[in-house]
Each structure stands twice: as C-alpha cells, then as structure tokens.
C-alpha positions as CSV (number, residue, x, y, z in Angstrom):
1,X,-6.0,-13.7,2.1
2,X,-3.1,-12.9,4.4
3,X,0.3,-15.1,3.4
4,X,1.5,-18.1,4.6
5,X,4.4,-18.7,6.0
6,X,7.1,-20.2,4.2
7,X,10.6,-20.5,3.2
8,X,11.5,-17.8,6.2
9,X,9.3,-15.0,5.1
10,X,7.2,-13.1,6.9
11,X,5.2,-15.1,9.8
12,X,1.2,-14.6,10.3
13,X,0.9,-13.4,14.0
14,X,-3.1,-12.6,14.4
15,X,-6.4,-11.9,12.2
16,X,-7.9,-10.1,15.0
17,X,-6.9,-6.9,14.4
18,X,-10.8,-5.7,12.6
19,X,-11.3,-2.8,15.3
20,X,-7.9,-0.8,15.5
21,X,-8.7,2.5,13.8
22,X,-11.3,1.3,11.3
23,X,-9.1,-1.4,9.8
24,X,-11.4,-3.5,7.4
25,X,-12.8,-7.1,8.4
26,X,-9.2,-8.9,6.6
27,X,-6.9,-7.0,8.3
28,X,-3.8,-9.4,9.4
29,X,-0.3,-8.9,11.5
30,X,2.7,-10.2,10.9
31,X,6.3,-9.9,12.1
32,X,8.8,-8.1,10.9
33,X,11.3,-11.0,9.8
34,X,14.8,-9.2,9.2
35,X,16.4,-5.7,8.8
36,X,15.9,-4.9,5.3
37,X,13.6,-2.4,7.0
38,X,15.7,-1.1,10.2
39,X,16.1,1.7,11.4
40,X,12.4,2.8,11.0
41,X,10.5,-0.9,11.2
42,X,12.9,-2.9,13.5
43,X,13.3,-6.7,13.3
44,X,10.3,-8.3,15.4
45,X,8.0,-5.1,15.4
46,X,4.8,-6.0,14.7
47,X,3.0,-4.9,11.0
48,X,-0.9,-4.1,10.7
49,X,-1.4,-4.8,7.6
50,X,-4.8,-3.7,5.4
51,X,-5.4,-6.3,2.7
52,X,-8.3,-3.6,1.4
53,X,-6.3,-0.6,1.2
54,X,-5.1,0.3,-2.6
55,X,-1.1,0.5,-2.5
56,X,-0.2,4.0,-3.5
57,X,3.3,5.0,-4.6
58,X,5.0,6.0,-1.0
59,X,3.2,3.3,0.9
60,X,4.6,0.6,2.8
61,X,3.6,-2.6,1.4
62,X,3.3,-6.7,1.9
63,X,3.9,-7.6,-1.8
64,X,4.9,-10.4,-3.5
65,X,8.3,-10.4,-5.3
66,X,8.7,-11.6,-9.7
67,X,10.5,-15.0,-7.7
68,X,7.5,-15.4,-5.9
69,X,9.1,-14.7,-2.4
70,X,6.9,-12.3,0.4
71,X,8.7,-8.9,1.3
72,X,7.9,-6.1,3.1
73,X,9.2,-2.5,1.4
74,X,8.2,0.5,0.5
75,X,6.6,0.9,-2.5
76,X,7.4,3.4,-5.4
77,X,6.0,4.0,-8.6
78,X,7.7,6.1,-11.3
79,X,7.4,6.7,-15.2
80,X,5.0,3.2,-15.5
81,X,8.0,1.2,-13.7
82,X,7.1,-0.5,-9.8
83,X,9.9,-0.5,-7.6
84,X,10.4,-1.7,-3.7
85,X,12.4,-0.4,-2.0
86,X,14.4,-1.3,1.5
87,X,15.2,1.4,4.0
88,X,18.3,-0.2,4.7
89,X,20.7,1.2,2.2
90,X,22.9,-2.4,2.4
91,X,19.8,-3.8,0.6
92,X,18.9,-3.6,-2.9
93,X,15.6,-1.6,-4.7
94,X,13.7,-4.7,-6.4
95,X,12.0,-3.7,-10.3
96,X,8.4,-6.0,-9.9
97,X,7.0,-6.3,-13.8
98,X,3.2,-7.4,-11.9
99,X,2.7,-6.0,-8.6
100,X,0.7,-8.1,-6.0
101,X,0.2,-7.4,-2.3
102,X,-1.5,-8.7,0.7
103,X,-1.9,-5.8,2.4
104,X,-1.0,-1.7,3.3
105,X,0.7,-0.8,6.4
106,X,-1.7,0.8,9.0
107,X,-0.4,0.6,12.4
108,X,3.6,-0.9,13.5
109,X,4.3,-2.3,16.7
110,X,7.9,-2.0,18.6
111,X,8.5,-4.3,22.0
112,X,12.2,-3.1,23.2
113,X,13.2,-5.9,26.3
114,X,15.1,-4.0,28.4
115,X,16.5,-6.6,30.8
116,X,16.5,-10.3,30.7
C-alpha cells in the first residue's frame, strides 16, 4: 500500500499509473517534496513508483526511515550494511538496520513553468 501523507513527507498524487511501461496493478505517484534529491530529481517532479519491484542496491527507492519518517534516496547496499543516500551532497547518507519500502522508481516526471 502506497504511503500516506503525513508530517510533510511525500504527498500521494495518483494510483492510476497500471499501464505506463508494464508497471504492476499497485503502482502509485507521488511528488517529489524537497531537494534532498536535486539536481537529478527536482523539487515537484513527479515519482512512478513500483510497489512490486524488489529494491536492488543502486535503485532509487520510497523507503521508510529507523524514525519511521518516508524518504526518497537512493539505495545502497554494502558488506550486509543498508544505506540511503541523497544526491544532494548538503544532505546526509542514512544507516537503516530494517529496510522497508513502498515502492522502486520507474518513470520521473519534470514540469519547468516558464512564465507566470
């Protein structure tokens, strides 16, 4: 089951994402909520996320954090220890002890508004 909002994480946009290259029947989008992420996934780009998909080291990744918080990283496995990790170098690589995640990044989605 796709997250649910709270405490400022990340916000559930749509469930009806099932068709977009072969994504399974619980695939969700949600918004990207901050820069821990930028340059590559921007602040409000848009995540498509596969809750069916088995993380693999190197994969982006909706995972829940050891305080219980929802974060979007990049996920890296090395010598038994789980680590996510931020793009943004101001931001800090998180140790998890029990991974969980809601879903593997398939597909991202940038709007740039060029004039207001």
């Amino acid at each position: 089951m796709p997250p649910k909002p709270a405490r400022g994480d990340h916000a559930l946009i749509s469930r009806e994402y099932r068709t977009i290259d072969g994504m399974s029947a619980r695939s969700f989008a949600v918004s990207v909520p901050d820069d821990t992420m930028a340059p590559e996934f921007p602040e409000g780009g848009v995540l498509y996320m596969d809750p069916d998909l088995e993380p693999r080291s190197g994969d982006y990744v909706l995972a829940v954090t050891d305080t219980g918080g929802v974060t979007f990283k990049r996920l890296i496995q090395d010598g038994g220890r789980t680590f996510l990790r931020p793009l943004n170098p101001v931001y800090t690589v998180q140790q998890v002890a029990d991974l969980k995640t809601y879903g593997v990044l398939r597909r991202l989605v940038v709007t740039r508004d060029f004039r207001r």
